[in-house]
C-alpha positions in Angstrom: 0.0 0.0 0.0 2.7 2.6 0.6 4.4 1.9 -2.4 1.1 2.8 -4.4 0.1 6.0 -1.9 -2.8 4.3 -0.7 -3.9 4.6 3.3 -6.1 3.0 5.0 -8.4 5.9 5.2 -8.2 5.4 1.3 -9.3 1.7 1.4 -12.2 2.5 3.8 -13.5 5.8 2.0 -12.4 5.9 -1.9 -12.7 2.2 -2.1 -14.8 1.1 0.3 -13.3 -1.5 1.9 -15.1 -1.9 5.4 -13.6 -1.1 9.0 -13.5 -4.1 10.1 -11.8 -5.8 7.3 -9.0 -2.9 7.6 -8.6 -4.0 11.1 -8.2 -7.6 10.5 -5.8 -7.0 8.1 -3.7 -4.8 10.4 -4.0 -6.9 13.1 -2.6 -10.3 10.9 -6.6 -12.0 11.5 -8.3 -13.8 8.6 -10.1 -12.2 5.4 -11.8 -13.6 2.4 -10.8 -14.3 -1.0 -13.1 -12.2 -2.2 -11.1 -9.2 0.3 -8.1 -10.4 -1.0 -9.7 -9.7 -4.9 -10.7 -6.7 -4.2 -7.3 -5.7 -2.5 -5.6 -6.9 -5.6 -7.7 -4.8 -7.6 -7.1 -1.5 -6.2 -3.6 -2.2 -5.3 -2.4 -3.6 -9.0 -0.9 -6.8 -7.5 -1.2 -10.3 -7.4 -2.3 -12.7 -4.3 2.0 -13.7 -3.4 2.2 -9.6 -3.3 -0.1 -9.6 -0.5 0.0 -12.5 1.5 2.4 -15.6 2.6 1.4 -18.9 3.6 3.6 -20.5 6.7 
């Protein structure tokens, strides 16, 4: 997200991604694939950009 300028008051208001989602991703918790879509949309990436399976 910094790379691409985006905040998270971007996410929740320009693209509007919900609070709670925001949260959960700050705070390492689960999201959805379709969250994870969406995120890839606005952000130009792929899925390995954004996450890492351990």
């Amino acid at each position: 997200m910094e790379s691409k300028g985006i905040t998270t008051y971007a996410l929740i208001h320009r693209y509007g991604v919900n609070p709670r989602t925001v949260n959960n991703l700050k705070h390492n918790r689960g999201i959805t694939v379709f969250t994870l879509e969406r995120l890839c949309e606005i952000l130009e990436c792929a899925p390995n950009d954004i996450l890492k399976f351990v």
